[in-house]
PATORMI-269354 format. One line per field, with one value per residue (C-alpha): residue in one letter; chain; z, x, y. Coordinates in pm, 1 decimal. Each point is the difference from the previous one (the first is absolute). Layout:
N
type: a|...
mol: A|...
zz: Z|...
xx: X|...
yy: Y|...
//
This chain:
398
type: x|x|x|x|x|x|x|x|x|x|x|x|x|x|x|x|x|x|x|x|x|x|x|x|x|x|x|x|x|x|x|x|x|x|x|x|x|x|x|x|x|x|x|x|x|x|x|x|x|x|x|x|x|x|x|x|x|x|x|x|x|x|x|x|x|x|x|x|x|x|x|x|x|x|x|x|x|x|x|x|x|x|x|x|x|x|x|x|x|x|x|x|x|x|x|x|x|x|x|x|x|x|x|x|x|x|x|x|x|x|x|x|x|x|x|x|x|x|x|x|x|x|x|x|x|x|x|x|x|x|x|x|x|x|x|x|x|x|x|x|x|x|x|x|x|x|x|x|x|x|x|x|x|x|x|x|x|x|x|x|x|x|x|x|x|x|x|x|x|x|x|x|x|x|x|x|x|x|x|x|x|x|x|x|x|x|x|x|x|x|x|x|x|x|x|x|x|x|x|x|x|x|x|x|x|x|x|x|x|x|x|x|x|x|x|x|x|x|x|x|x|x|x|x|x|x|x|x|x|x|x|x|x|x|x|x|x|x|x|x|x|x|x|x|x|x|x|x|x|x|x|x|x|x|x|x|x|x|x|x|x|x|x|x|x|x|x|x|x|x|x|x|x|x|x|x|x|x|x|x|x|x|x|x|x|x|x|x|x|x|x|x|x|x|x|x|x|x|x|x|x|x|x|x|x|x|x|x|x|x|x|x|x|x|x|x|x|x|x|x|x|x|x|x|x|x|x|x|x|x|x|x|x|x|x|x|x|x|x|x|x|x|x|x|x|x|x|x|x|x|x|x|x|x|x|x|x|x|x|x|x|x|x|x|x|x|x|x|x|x|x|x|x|x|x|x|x|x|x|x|x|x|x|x|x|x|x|x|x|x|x|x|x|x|x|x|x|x
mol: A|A|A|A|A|A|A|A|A|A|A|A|A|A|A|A|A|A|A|A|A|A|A|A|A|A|A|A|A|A|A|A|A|A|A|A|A|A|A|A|A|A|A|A|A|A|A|A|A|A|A|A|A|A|A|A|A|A|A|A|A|A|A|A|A|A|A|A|A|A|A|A|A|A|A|A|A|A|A|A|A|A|A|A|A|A|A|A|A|A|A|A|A|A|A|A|A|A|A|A|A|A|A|A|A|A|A|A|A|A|A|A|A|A|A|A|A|A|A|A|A|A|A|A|A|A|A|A|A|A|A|A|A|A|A|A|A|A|A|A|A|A|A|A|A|A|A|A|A|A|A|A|A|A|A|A|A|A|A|A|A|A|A|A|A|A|A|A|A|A|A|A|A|A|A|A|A|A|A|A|A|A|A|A|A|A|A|A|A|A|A|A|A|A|A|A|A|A|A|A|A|A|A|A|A|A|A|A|A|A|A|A|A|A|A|A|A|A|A|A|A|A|A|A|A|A|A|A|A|A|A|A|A|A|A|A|A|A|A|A|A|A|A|A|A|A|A|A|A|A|A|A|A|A|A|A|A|A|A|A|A|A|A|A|A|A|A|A|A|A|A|A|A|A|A|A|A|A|A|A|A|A|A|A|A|A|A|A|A|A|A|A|A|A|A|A|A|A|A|A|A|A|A|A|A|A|A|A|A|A|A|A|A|A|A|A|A|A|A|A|A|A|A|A|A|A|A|A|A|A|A|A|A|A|A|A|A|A|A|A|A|A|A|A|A|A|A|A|A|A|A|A|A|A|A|A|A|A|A|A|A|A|A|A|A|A|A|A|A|A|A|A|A|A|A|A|A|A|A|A|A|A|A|A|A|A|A|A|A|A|A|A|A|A|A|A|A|A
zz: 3075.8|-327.8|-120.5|335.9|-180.6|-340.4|-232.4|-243.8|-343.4|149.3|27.5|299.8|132.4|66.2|211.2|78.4|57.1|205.9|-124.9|268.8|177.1|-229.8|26.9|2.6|-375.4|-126.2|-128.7|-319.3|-15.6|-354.3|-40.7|6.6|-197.8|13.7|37.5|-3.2|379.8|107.5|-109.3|107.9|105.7|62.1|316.5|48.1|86.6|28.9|-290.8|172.3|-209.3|110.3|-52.6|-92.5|282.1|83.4|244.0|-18.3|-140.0|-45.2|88.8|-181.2|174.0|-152.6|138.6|-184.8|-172.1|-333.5|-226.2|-374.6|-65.0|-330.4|-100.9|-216.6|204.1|-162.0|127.8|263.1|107.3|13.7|42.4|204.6|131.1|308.9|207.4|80.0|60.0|188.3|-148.3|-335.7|-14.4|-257.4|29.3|53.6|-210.1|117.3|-133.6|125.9|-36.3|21.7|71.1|230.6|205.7|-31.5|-68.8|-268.2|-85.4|185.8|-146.3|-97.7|-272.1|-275.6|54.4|-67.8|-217.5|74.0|146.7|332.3|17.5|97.1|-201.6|7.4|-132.9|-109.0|-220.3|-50.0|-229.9|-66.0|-266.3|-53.4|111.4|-6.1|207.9|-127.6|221.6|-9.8|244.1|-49.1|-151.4|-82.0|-103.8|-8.1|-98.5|239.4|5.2|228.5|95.4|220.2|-34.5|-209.1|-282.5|-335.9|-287.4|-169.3|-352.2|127.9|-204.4|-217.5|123.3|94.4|102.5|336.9|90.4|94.0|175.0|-58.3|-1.6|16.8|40.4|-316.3|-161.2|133.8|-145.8|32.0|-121.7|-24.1|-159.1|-147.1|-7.2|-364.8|92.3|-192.1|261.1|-61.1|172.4|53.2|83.2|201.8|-35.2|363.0|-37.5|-118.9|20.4|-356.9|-199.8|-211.7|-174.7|-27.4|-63.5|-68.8|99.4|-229.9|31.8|313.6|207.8|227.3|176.6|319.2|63.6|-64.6|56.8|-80.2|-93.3|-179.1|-219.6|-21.1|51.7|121.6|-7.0|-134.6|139.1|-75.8|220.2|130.5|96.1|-306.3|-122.7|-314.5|-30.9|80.0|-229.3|14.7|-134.8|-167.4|146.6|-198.5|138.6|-321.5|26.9|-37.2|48.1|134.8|217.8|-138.8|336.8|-182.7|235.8|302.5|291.9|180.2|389.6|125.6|344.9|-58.1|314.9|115.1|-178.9|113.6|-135.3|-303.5|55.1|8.3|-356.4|100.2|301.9|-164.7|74.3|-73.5|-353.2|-142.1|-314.0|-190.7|-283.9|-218.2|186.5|217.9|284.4|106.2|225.0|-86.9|180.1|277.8|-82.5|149.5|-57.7|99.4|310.9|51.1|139.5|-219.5|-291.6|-253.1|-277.2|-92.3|-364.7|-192.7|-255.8|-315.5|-0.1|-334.2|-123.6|291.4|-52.9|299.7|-16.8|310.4|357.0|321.9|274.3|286.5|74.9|334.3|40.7|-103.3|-152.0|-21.2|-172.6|206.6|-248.6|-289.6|45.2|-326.4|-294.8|253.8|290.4|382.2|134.2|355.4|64.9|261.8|272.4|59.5|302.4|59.1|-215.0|64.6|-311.5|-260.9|-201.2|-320.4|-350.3|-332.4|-294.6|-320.4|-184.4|314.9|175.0|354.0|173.6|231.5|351.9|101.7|360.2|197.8|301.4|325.9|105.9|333.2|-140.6|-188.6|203.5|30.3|-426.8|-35.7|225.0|-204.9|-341.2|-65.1|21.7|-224.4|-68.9|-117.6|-112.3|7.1|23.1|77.1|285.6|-17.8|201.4|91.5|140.6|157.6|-203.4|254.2|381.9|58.2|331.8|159.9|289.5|-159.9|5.3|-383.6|-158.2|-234.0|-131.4|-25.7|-235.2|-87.8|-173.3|-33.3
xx: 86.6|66.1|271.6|231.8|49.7|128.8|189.8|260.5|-164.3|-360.3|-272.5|-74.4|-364.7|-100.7|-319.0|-203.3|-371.9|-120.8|-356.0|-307.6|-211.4|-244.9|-304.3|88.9|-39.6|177.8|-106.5|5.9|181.1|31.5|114.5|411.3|116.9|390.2|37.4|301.8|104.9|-275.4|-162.2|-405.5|-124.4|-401.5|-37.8|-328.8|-195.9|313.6|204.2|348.2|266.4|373.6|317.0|366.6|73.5|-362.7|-102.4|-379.5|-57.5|-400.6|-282.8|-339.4|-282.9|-294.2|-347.3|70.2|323.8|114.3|-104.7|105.7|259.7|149.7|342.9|17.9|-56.6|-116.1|222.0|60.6|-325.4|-178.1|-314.5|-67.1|-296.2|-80.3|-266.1|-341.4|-267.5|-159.3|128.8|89.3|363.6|112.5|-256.5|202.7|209.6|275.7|269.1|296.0|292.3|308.3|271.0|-214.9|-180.7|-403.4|-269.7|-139.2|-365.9|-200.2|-291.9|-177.6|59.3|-239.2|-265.6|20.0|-306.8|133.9|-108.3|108.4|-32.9|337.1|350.3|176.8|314.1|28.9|255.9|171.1|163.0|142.2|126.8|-36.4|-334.4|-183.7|0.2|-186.1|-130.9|-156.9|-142.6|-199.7|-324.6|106.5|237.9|24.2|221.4|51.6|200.7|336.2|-105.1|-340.9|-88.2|-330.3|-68.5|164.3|-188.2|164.4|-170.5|-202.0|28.5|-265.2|-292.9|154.9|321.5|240.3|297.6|238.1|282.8|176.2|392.9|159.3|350.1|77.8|-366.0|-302.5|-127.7|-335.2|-33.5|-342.9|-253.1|-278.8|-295.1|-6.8|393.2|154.0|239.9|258.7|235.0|-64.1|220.6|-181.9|91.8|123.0|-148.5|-339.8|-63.1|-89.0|102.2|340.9|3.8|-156.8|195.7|-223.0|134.8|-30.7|-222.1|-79.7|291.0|-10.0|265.1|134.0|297.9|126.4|366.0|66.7|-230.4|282.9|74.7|-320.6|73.4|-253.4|-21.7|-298.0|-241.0|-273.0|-295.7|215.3|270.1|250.2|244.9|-102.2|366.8|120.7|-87.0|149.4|-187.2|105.8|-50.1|-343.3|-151.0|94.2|174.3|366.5|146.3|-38.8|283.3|103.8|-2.7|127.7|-68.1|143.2|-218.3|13.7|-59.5|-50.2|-125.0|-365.3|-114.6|-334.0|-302.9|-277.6|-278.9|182.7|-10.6|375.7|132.8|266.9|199.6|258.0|341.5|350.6|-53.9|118.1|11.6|143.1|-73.5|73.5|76.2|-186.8|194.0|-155.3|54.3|29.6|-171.6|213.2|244.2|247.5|360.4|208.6|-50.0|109.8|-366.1|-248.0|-1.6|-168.1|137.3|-125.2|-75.4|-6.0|-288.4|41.3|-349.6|17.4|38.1|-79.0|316.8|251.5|333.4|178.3|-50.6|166.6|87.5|212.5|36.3|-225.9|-193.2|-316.1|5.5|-268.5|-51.7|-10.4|14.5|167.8|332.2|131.1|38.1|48.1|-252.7|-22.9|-50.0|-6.3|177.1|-195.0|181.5|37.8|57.1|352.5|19.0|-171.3|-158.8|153.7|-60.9|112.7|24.3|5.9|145.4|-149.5|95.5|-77.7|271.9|40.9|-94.4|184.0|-18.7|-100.8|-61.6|75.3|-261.0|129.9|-1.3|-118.6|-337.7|-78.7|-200.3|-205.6|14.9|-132.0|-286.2|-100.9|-113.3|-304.6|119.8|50.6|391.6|69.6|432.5|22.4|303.8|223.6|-246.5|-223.4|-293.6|-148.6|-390.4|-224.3|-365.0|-162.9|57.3|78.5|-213.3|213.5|146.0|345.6|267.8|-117.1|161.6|-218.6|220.0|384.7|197.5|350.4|263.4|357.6
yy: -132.1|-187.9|275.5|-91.8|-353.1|161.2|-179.2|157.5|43.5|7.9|280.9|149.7|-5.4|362.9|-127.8|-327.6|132.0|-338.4|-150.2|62.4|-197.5|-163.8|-298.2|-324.6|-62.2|318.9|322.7|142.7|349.9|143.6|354.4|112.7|334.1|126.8|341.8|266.7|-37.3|-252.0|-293.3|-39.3|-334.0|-91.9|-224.6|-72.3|282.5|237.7|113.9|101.5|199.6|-123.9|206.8|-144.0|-175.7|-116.1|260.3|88.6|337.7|17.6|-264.5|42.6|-221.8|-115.7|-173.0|-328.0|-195.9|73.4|-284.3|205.4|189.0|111.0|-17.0|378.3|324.5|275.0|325.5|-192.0|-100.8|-326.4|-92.7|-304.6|-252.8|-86.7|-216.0|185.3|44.0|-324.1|-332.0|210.5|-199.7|325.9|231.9|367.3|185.8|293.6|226.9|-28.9|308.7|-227.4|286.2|203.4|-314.5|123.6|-133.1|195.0|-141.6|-266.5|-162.7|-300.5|-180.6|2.7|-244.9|-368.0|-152.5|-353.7|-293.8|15.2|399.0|69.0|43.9|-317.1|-83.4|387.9|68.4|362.6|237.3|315.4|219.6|412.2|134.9|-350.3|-341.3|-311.2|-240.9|-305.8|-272.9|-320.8|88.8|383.1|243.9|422.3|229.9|280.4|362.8|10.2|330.9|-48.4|-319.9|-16.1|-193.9|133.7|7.7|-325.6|-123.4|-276.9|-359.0|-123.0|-205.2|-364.0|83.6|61.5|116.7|-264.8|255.2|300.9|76.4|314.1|231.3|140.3|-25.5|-156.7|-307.0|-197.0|-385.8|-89.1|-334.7|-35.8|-257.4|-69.3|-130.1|319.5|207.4|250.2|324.5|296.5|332.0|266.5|397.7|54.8|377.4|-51.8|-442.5|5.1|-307.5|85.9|-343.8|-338.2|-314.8|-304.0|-353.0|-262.3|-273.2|-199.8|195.3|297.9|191.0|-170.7|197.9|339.4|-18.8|367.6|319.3|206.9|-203.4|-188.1|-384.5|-240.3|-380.1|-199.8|-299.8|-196.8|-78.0|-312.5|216.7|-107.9|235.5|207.2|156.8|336.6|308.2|363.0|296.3|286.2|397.8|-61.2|-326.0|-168.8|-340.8|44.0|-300.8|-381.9|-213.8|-262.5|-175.2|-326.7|-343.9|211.2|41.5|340.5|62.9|371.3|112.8|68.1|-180.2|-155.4|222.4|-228.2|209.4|145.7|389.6|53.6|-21.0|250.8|-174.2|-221.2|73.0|-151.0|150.2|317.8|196.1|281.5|186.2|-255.2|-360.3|-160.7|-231.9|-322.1|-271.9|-362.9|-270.7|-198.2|-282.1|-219.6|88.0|-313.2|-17.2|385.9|59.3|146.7|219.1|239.9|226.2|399.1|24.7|292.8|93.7|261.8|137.2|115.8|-363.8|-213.9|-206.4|-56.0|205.8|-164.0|-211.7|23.0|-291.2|-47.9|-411.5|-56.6|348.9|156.8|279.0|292.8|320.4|322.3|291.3|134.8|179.8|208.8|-280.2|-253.4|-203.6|10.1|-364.5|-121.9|-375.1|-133.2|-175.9|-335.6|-254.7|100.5|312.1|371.3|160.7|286.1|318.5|-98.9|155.8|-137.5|183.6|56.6|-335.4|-220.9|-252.9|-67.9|314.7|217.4|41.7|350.4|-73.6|-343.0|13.1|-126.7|-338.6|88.8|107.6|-306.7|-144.2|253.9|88.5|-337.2|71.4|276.5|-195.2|229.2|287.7|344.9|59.7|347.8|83.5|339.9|277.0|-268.4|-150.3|-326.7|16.2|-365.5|78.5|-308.8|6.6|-248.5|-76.0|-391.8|22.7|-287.4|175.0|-18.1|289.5|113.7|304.5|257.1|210.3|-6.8|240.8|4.8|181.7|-49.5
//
């Protein structure tokens, strides 16, 4: 085991779950939720709960693989997508109680009036009683607690959604054929629209970085930045970045059909800051390097930044006054927990992951990372397929 080769000063790995067998060009596996006591992974067509020291504790098995998953439970359940029926590549939906390991409600998903008939490139999620979806050609709204389509305030004439995000509210970016486009914020009890914020001109929303407090980035039809806007508690605009000549790099991954405006990560915000992540740079010869910058959302001006010479840096979460960040590793060095403090500076080191693991950190670049109660969950989002010893989830505390 990893632990037996321990260095002084570095955390111990409380399990290494090992990645399964997978086709030869990889396999997408969204889907990973920490709980008190266990953490639940979906695997294909199994969603397996894990306890401290990576011992199964509960198996769930469905009739396809899980292609959605959202990131927010909802009293500790999640509803997730799966294939079925026929060809349908997303076609089910199911409730899934993460502390008791049952499979609550089963059905298909609501139908798909798209071109090809079925729900590709589906995109989920979740927040109180509600779960947005959307897929290429088509979108719905449905209730956590059966299944069935909610009764959602449908868009004008001439417009569709473009994705949904959700955790502390749900949110749902949509366009328009006369080129207007705008926000919306859903009641999670009844789907009724709480507010409306229009988009200027010639933009729409292409990101939503965070649902609570609202902050979403802009683009054109050609994909160029519009800047990044936060919203007041009312859907009002409440403040701009000034992003300067700086160019920014968060996680948000491939979206190939553009129904997944809520699945960027390396950013993070708090009630009033919003932490984000510089685009790479040399550093004299040190190996690459990027900086976290930190946004006033009341004024959209930039209080403080954060480097270490020859890592990348990412934000996790928010902490207090202060940020979560992981360093990721590099050829000779494993990755961190670090923390910055309220004014910025060189951040400091929380927990210094082992060495003997790096090999295996670096193989998990997509991935969901998760710091919590002192442990740092690391959790594979896609099979490599290539027949190599691959690890999907590794946690560690100190």
């Amino acid at each position: 085991m990893p632990g037996d080769a321990r260095r002084p000063g570095e955390a111990e790995v409380l399990f290494r779950e090992p990645a399964p067998g997978a086709p030869g060009n990889g396999a997408d596996i969204p889907g990973f939720w920490v709980r008190d006591g266990h953490v639940v992974k979906a695997v294909r067509d199994k969603v397996i709960a894990y306890g401290d020291h990576g011992e199964r504790k509960w198996t769930v098995t469905l009739r396809g693989a899980v292609c959605a998953a959202p990131e927010s439970p909802t009293g500790g359940k999640v509803v997730i997508a799966y294939g079925g029926p026929g060809k349908d590549e997303c076609g089910r939906l199911a409730l899934i109680d993460l502390d008791h390991g049952a499979k609550l409600w089963d059905r298909r998903a609501p139908a798909a009036r798209a071109p090809r008939g079925d729900h590709l490139g589906m995109g989920l999620a979740q927040s109180g009683d509600l779960a947005g979806l959307s897929w290429y050609g088509g979108s719905a709204v449905v209730a956590v607690g059966d299944g069935r389509r909610a009764p959602a305030r449908a868009l004008p004439r001439g417009c569709r959604v473009d994705g949904f995000a959700g955790g502390r509210s749900l949110l749902r970016a949509y366009s328009c054929d006369d080129d207007t486009a705008g926000l919306q914020r859903l009641d999670t009890a009844s789907g009724q629209v709480s507010w409306t914020y229009r988009v200027r001109e010639g933009y729409k929303v292409s990101n939503i970085y965070s649902t609570g407090p609202v902050v979403v980035s802009l683009a054109d039809e050609h994909h160029k930045s519009g800047g990044i806007v936060a919203l007041s508690d009312r859907g009002t605009r409440r403040s701009t970045l000034d992003l300067g000549e700086r160019s920014y790099q968060p996680e948000c991954g491939q979206d190939l059909f553009g129904t997944r405006t809520g699945g960027c990560r390396g950013v993070a915000a708090s009630s009033d800051t919003f932490y984000l992540p510089t685009e790479l740079s040399p550093d004299g010869g040190q190996g690459p390097t990027n900086e976290i910058h930190a946004f006033d959302l009341r004024t959209g001006q930039r209080k403080w930044t954060s480097r270490v010479p020859g890592r990348v840096l990412l934000p996790l979460s928010v902490r207090g006054e202060g940020l979560i960040a992981y360093e990721q590793p590099t050829e000779k060095a494993a990755g961190s927990v670090v923390g910055v403090g309220v004014n910025g500076g060189r951040p400091k080191t929380l927990l210094r992951l082992p060495k003997a693991t790096r090999a295996a950190e670096v193989g998990l670049a997509s991935a969901s990372r998760i710091y919590r109660k002192g442990t740092f969950y690391i959790a594979s989002d896609r099979l490599a397929g290539s027949g190599a010893d691959e690890a999907m989830i590794m946690a560690f505390r100190p």
